[in-house]
N, C-alpha and C positions, 0 to 999 in steps of 0.2 A: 410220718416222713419215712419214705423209703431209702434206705440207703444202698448203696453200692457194694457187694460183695467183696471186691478187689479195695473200696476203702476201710472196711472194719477187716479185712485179713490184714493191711499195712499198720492200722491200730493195735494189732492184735502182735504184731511183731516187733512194734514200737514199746509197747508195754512189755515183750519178753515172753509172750505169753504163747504155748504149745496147745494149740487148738484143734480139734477135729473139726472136718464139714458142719457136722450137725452142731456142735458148739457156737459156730462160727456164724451161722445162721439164728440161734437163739440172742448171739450177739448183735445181731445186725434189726434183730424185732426188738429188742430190750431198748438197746443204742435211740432205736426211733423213736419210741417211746418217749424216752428221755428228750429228744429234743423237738416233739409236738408239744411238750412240757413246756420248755423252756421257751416255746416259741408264743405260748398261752401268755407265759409268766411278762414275758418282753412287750407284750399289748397291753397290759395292764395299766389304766391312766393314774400314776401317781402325780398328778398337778397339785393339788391340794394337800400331799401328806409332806412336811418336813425333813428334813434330811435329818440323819442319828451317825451318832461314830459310835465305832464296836467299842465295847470293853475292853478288848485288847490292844484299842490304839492307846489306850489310857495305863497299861500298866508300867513300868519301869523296866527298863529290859538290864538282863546282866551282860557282864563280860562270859565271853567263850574261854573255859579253860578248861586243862587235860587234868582226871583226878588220876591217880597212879594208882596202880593192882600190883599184887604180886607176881612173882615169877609163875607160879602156875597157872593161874589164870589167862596170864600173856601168853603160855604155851599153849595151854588148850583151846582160846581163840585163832590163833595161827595154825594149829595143827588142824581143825578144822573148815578153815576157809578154802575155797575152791579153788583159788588164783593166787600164788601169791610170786612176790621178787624181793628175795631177802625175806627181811619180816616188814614189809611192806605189801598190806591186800592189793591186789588188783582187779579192779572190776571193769565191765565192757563198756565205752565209749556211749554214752547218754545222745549225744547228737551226731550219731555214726548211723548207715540202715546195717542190722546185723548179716554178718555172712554167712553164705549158708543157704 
């Protein structure tokens, strides 16, 4: 499956991703690949095989909590991050197209 130029550079921007021509084009052979793959995989008659749940529907999940670090450690992650407001990170908008 051949894909569109102008769609794997909008994937390519999506993901964040700084690409040359020729990257972009490796991405666009790879990308098809992938989904003449996927497209084999989706013909496949599974009538006769059973349905399975994963492993991990079956584990116990925990609660989300914050462990606490020391002061330097909190510095050296802050003073290294790209974006920040306060000591609050700041990162670029997930379902925004970036500008630029």
């Amino acid at each position: 499956m051949k894909l569109d130029l102008k769609e794997v550079k909008r994937l390519a921007e999506l993901a964040r991703l700084a690409s040359s021509d020729a990257e972009l084009e490796k991405m666009r052979d790879e990308l098809g690949r992938i989904l003449e793959y996927v497209t084999r995989l989706s013909n496949i008659d599974t009538a006769g095989i059973p349905e399975t749940e994963s492993d991990l529907m079956m584990l116990p999940s925990r609660e989300d909590e914050a462990f606490p670090c020391d002061e330097a450690t909190r510095q050296f992650i802050l003073s290294n991050f790209p974006d920040r407001a306060g000591d609050a990170l700041r990162v670029p908008a997930v379902f925004e197209k970036p500008k630029g």
